[in-house]
N, C-alpha and C positions, 0 to 999 in steps of 0.2 A: 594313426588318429588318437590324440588323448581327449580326457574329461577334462573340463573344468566347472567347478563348484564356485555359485555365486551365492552366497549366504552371508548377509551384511552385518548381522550378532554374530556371525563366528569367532569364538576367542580361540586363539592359538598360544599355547600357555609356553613359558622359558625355554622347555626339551621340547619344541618343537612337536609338540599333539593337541590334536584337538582337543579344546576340555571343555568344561560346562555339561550342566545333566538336563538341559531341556531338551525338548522332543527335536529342533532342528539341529542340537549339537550331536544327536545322536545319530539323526539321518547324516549330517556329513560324515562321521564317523564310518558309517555302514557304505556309502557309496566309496568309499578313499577304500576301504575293505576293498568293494566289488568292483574296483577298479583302480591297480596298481601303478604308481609312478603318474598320477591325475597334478591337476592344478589347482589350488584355491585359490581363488580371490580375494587380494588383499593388499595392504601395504607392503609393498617388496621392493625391489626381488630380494629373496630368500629363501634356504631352508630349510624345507618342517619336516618331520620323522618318516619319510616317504610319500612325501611329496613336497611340488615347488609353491610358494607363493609368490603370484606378479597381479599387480594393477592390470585391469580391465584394459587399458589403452597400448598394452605391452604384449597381449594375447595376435598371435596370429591367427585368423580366424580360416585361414582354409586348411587347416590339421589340426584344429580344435573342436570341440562339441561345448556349449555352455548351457550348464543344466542350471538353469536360474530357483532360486526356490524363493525369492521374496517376489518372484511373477509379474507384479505392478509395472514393473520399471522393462520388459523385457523389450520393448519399442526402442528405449536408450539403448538398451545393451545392445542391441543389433546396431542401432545408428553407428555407434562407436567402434564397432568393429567391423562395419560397412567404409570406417576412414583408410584398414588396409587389408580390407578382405573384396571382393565383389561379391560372394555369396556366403554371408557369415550361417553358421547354423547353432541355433539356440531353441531348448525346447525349456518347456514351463512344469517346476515340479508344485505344484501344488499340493499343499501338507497340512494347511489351515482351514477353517472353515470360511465359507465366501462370505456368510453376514458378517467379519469381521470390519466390513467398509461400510461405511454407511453413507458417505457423498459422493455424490452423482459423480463428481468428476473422478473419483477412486473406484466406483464402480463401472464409470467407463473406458478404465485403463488398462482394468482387469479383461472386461471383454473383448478387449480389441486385443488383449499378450491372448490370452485363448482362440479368436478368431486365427491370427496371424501362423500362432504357433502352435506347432502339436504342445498335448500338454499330457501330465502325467500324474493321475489324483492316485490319493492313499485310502483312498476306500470308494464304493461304490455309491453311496450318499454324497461325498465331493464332487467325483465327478456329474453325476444328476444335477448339482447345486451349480454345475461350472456350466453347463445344457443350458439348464433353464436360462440362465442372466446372459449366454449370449442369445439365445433365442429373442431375449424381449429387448434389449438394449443395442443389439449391432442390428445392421444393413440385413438385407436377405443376403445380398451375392457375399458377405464376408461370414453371417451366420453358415454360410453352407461349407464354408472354409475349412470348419470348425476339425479338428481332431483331435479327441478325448480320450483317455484309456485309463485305468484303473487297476489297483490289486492291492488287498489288506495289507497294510506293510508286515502285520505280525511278529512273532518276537524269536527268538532262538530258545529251543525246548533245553538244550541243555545247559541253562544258565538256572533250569529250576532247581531249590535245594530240598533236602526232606524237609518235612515239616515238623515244627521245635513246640513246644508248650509252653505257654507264657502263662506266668504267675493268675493273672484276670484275663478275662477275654483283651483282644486289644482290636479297639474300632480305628479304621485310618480317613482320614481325611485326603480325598485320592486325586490332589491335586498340588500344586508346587507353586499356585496365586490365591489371592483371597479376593479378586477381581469382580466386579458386579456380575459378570454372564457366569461366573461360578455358582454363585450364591450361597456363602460362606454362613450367613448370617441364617440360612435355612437350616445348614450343617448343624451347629454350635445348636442350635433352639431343638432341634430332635435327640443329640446326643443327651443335651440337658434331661429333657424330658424323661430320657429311659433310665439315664444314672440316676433318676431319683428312686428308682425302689430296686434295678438293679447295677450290681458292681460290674466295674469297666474300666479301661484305662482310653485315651486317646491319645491315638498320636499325628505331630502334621510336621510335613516336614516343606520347608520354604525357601526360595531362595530369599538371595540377603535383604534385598530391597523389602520384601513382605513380614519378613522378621522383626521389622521396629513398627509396624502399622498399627495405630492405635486397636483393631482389632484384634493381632495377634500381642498384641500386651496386654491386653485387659484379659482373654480367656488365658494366656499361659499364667496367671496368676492362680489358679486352680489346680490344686494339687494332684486332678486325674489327670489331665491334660499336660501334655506335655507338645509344646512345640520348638524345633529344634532345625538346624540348617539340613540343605540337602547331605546323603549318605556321601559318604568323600569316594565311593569308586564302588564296582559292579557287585562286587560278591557282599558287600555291608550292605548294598542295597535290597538285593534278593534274601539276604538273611532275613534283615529286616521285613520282607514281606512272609516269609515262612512261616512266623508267628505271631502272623495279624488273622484276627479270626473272622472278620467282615470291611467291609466299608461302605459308606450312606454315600451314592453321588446324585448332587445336586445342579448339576449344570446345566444353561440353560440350554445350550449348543454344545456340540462337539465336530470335528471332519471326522476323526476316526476316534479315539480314544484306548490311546498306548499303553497308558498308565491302568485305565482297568483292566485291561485285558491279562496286561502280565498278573495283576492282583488273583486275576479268576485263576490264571494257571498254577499259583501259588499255594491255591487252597483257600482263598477267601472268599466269605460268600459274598455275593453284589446286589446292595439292595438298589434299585433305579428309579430315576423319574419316570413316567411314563411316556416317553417321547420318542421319536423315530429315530435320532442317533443311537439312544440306547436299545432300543428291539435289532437295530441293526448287527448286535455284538454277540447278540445271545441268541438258542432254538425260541423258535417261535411258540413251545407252550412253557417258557421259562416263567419261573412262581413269583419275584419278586421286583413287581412293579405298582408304585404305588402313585395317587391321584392327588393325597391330601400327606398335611404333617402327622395328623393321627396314625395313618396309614403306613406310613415313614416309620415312625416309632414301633409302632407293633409291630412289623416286619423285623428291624434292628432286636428289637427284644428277642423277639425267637432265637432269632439268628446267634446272638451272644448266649440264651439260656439254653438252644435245643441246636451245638452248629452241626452234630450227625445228621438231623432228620433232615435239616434245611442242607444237606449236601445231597442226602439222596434224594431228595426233590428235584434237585438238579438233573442228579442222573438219569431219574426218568422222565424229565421234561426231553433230556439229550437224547433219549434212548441207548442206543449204546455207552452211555458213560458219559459224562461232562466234560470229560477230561479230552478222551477220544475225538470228540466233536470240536472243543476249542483250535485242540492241534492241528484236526483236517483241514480249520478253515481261518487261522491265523497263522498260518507258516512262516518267515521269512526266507524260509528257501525260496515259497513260493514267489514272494516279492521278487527278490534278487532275479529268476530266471525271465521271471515276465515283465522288467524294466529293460534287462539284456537283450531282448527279444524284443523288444519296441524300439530300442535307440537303433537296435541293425534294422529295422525295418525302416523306418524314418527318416534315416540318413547312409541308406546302403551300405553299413559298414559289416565286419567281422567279430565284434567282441565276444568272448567267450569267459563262462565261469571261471576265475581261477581255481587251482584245482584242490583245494582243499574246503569250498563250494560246493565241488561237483559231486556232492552225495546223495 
């Protein structure tokens, strides 16, 4: 039995690997990892650095598994491999937040690929978000169809570096869009506010498309602020978080949020909206959530003028440690065992960790 990865952004760069630094190039990434010699789907047949790429209509579907991650469409993927399979098997990885659809017919699409098919959310808020819309939107007999499961995707601990001292404090902008459900423009108006009486640098890094947007031209004109394209590969990335000394997130949604999290594990402090994705990331007597921009700013201030006190704040909101707590319950080992462990469950099969995994 192999995987196959249905991820329709996936860029597959000249040497045959996946590239791209958003959250779904990462996940293919991590599953082609957790499952060796898989398929991706794409324009083929081809190639890639261990593994094949073939078109959806080229898959055999009775010694394939198709792990859809754009979900909407999973009714086609099966039709089409219903042309030479009898019983194709496709589950639904859900990685997004569900308000990302907002018409009825995109909302009904989604619940019938979750009715139909087991599905596989990256946090505990997704899947909740995936319940609820089939509960109100399908049938009773196909709501009850319904199979959900869940695990913080989490990050790999050993990708964190020491932590470096940067000239100014450095605030990040913990996002890679400048997108309205972001709320950029909340960002840019708090940082303003604190750099007025204290020193700071910012930094945002984007992809390309968001780098010519009339937003991100007008604040890169400001000599603290620096905005600049994503880090070109893992260790510039994580460097770069090592000596970031906070970040303001402003969003209005999130399903899980990847990008904070490695930030907290970094050593950054996190200042949050007050809202249920963020309470989700953090112990529940964590100090830095705030209601208002006032609220926003003063918290950011501390945080740049005092970031010892506001890290032991942390630690004892963690109790045991900030740090401790983050790892217990953002593992990616943890992910990896507990997706393993659902697709053998799901689909009767045998896969096992490969072994340099199995730690």
């Amino acid at each position: 039995m192999r995987i196959a990865i249905k991820y329709d952004n996936v860029f597959i760069d000249p040497n045959g690997n996946i590239g791209g630094h958003e959250t779904g190039d990462t996940l293919v990434r991590r599953l082609l990892r957790l499952f060796p010699n898989s398929i991706v789907i794409g324009q083929g047949p081809r190639k890639g650095n261990g593994f094949d790429v073939l078109p959806l209509e080229f898959i055999q579907g009775d010694d394939v598994i198709v792990v859809n991650m754009d979900v909407i469409d999973s009714v086609d993927v099966w039709r089409t491999l219903h042309a030479n399979c009898e019983k194709p098997k496709v589950m639904n990885f859900l990685w997004w937040p569900v308000a990302r659809y907002s018409s009825h017919i995109e909302k009904a699409a989604l619940t019938l690929a979750c009715a139909l098919f087991p599905t596989f959310a990256n946090s505990e808020r997704t899947a909740g978000e995936a319940r609820e819309i089939v509960s109100k939107w399908d049938a009773q007999p196909l709501a009850e169809r319904a199979i959900i499961a869940w695990v913080n995707l989490g990050f790999r601990h050993e990708h964190v570096q020491p932590r470096r001292d940067a000239t100014e404090p450095v605030v990040l902008y913990p996002a890679i869009y400048l997108t309205r459900e972001k709320r950029p423009q909340l960002f840019f108006d708090v940082v303003e506010a604190v750099h007025e009486t204290t020193p700071l640098q910012v930094e945002a890094r984007l992809t390309e498309s968001q780098l010519v947007s009339s937003l991100a031209m007008r604040y890169s004109r400001k000599d603290w602020i620096w905005i600049g394209p994503l880090t070109a590969g893992r260790d510039s990335y994580w460097e770069a978080l090592s000596r970031t000394t906070a970040f303001l997130a402003t969003a209005e949604t999130e399903s899980y949020g990847l990008m904070y999290v490695e930030a907290l594990a970094a050593g950054a402090i996190g200042i949050f909206p007050n809202l249920p994705w963020a309470h989700a990331l953090v112990p529940d007597r964590y100090p830095f959530f705030y209601d208002t921009p006032e609220q926003a700013a003063e918290m950011l201030r501390r945080a740049v003028v005092d970031p010892d006190t506001c890290l032991a704040e942390m630690d004892t909101a963690a109790g045991s440690g900030f740090q401790s707590w983050l790892r217990s319950r953002h593992d990616d080992d943890i992910f990896e065992r507990v997706i393993v462990a659902r697709i053998n469950q799901w689909f009767d099969t045998a896969f096992e960790l490969p072994q340099q995994l199995d730690v």
